[in-house]
C-alpha positions as CSV (number, residue, x, y, z in Angstrom):
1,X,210.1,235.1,125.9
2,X,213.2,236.8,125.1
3,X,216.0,234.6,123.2
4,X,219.3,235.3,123.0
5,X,221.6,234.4,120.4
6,X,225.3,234.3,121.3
7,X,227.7,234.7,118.0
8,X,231.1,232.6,118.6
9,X,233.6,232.4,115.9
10,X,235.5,229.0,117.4
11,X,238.7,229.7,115.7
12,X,239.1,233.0,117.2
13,X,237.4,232.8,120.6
14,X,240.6,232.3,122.9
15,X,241.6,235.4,121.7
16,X,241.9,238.5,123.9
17,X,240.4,236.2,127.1
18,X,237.1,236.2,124.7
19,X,236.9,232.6,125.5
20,X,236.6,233.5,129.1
21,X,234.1,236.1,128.5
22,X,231.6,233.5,126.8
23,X,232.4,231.2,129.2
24,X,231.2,233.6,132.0
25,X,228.5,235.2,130.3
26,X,227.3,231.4,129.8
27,X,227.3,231.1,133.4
28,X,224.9,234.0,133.8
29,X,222.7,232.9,131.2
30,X,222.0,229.8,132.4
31,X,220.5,230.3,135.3
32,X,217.4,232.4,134.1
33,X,214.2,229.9,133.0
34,X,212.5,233.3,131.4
35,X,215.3,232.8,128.8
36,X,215.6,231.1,126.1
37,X,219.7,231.1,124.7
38,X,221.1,229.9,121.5
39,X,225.0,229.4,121.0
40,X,225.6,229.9,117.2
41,X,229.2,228.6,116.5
42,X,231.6,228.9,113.5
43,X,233.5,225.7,113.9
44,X,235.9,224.2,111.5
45,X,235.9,220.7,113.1
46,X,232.2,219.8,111.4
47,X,231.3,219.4,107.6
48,X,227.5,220.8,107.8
49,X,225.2,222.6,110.1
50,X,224.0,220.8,113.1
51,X,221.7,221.6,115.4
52,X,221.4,220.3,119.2
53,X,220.6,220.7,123.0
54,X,222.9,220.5,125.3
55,X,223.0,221.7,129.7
56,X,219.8,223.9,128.9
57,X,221.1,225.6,125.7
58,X,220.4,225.4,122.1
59,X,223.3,224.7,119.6
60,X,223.6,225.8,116.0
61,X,227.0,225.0,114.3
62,X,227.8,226.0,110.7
63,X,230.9,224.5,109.2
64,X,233.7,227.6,109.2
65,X,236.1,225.8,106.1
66,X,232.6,226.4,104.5
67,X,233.8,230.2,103.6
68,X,235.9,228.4,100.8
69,X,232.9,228.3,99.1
70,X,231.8,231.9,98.6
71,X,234.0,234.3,97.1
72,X,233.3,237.0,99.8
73,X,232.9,236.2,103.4
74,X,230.3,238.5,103.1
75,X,228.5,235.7,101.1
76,X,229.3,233.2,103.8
77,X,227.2,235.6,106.4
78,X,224.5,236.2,103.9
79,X,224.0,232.4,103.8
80,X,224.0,232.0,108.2
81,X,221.8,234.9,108.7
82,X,219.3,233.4,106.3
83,X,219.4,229.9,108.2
84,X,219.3,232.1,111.8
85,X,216.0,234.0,111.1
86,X,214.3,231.1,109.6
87,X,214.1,229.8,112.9
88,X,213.3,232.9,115.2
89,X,209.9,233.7,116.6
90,X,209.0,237.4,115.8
91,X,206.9,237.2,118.5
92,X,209.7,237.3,120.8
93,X,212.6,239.6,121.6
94,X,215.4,237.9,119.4
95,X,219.2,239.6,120.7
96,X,221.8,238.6,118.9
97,X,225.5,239.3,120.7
98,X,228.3,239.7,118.5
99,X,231.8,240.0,119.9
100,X,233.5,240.5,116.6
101,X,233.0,243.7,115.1
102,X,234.4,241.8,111.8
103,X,230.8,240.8,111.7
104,X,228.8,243.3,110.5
105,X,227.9,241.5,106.9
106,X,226.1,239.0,109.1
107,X,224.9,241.4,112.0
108,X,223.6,243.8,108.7
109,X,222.0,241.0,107.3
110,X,220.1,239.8,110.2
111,X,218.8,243.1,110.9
112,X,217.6,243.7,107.2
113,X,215.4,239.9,107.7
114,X,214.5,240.6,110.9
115,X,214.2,244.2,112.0
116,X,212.7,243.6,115.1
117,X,216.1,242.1,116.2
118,X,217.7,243.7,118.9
119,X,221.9,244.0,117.9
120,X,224.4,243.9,121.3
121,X,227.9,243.9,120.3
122,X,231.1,243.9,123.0
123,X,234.0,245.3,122.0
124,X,237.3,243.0,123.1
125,X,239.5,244.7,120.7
126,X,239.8,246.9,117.5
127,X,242.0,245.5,114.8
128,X,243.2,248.8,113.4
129,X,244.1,250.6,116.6
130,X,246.0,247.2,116.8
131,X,247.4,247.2,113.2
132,X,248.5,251.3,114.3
133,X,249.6,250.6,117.7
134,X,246.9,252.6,119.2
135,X,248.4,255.8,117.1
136,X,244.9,257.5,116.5
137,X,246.1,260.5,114.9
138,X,247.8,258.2,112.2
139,X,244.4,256.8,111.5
140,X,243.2,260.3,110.7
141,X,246.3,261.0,108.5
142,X,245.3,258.1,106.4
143,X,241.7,258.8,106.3
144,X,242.2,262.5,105.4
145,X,245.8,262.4,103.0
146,X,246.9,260.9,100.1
147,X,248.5,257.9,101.6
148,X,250.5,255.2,99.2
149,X,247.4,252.3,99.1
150,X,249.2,248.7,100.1
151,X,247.7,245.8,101.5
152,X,248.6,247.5,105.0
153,X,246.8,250.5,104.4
154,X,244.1,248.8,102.7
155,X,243.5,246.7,105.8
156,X,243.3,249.3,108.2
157,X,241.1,251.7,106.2
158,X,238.4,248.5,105.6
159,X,238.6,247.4,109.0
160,X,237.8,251.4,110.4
161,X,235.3,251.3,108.4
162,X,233.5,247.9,108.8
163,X,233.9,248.7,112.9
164,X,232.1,251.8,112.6
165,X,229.3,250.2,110.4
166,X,229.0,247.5,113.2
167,X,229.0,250.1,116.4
168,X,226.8,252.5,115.1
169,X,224.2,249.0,113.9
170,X,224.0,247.8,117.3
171,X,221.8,248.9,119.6
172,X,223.4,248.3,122.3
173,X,227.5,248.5,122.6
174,X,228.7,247.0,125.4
175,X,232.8,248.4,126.5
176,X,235.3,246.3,128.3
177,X,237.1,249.5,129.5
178,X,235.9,253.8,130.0
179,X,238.9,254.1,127.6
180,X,237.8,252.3,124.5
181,X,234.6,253.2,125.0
182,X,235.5,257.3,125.3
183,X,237.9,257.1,122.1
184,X,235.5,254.7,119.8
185,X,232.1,257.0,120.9
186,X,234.4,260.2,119.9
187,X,235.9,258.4,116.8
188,X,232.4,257.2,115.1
189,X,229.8,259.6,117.0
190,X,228.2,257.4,119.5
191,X,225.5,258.1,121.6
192,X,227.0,256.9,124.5
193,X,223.7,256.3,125.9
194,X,223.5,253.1,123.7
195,X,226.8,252.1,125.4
196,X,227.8,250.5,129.0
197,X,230.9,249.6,130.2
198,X,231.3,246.1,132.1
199,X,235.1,245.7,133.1
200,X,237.1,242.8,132.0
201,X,237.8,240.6,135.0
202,X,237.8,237.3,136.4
203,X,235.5,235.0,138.4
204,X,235.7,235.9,142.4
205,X,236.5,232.2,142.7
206,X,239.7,230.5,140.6
C-alpha cells in the first residue's frame, strides 16, 4: 500500500495558484483504490488537532495560531512530525509532498523518525529570487562579500539556505517550469535526475 501525505499550509495555499495545484492533484489522487492519501493541514480556524474522513481521504488538522507556542517554528514542526509518524505504517511506502520549501524543519524531521519516507517537494516559487527580483548574481554578491547584515539580507541569506536544505532532502523535486528547474539544479547541485518538470496549467475543462 503506498500512502501519500499531502502537506498544506491553509494560510498560504491560494498563493501562486498553489491552491489550484492541490486541488487538481486531489483530483488525481482520488481516483486510485491502491492508494491510500492523507491531507495534513495547518489551519488557523481550529484550536487542536483533529482527525477525520471525508470523499475517500484522511484529514489531519493541527491548529496553525499553535506556533505562538514555541519559540522557533522549528519547534512547532518538531511537535507535527512527531504526531505524523506515530501514525504511519513502516510497512508501507509513506510520501510526504511538501509545496513549501519553508518546510524543511518538518520535512528534516520526518525523515530523521522515519527514514524510510520517501520526500517529494514541488517548487511554486522561491522567496529570495522573489525578495531579489530574480537578480541571481546579487545572490552570489551577498553570499561571497561582506554585505551590511539587515533584516533584508538576513532574510534572503536564511531563506537560500533553508531552500537548498529542502531540495537537496527530497528525493524527488518536482519543477513547475524548465527554467526554475535549470537555475535551482545549477544553483544547489542537483541531480537533475531526482527532478521532473510538470508545467503549471489549468484543467482542459473551466
Amino acid at each position: 500500500m503506498k500512502h501519500i501525505y499531502l502537506i498544506i499550509d491553509r494560510a498560504n495555499t491560494e498563493d501562486y495558484g498553489i491552491g489550484t495545484y492541490i486541488r487538481q492533484i486531489k483530483q488525481c489522487l482520488k481516483v486510485s483504490p491502491l492508494l491510500s492519501v492523507t491531507i495534513v493541514e495547518s489551519d488557523n480556524s481550529i484550536d487542536e488537532v483533529t482527525e477525520s474522513q471525508t470523499n475517500g481521504f484522511n484529514h489531519l488538522r493541527f491548529p496553525l495560531h499553535y506556533k505562538a507556542l514555541y519559540h522557533k517554528a522549528e519547534d512547532y514542526y518538531m511537535a507535527v512530525a512527531y504526531k505524523l509518524c506515530s501514525t504511519i505504517c513502516e510497512n508501507d511506502m509513506n510520501i510526504f509532498c511538501f509545496n513549501y520549501l519553508q518546510q524543511y524543519a518538518l520535512a528534516a524531521k520526518i525523515k530523521e523518525l522515519s527514514p524510510r519516507s520517501v520526500i517529494w517537494v514541488t517548487v511554486h516559487f522561491v522567496n529570495w529570487m522573489f525578495a531579489l527580483k530574480g537578480n541571481i548574481g546579487k545572490m552570489h554578491t551577498i553570499l561571497n562579500e561582506h554585505y551590511q547584515e539587515n533584516s533584508f539580507v538576513l532574510f534572503v541569506l536564511k531563506d537560500y539556505m533553508d531552500s537548498g536544505k529542502m531540495l537537496r532532502l527530497a528525493n524527488r523535486v518536482i519543477f513547475l517550469s524548465a527554467y526554475t528547474q535549470k537555475v535551482l539544479s545549477q544553483e544547489y547541485e542537483l541531480n537533475k535526475h531526482d527532478s521532473v518538470v510538470i508545467p503549471n496549467g489549468m484543467e482542459e475543462t473551466v
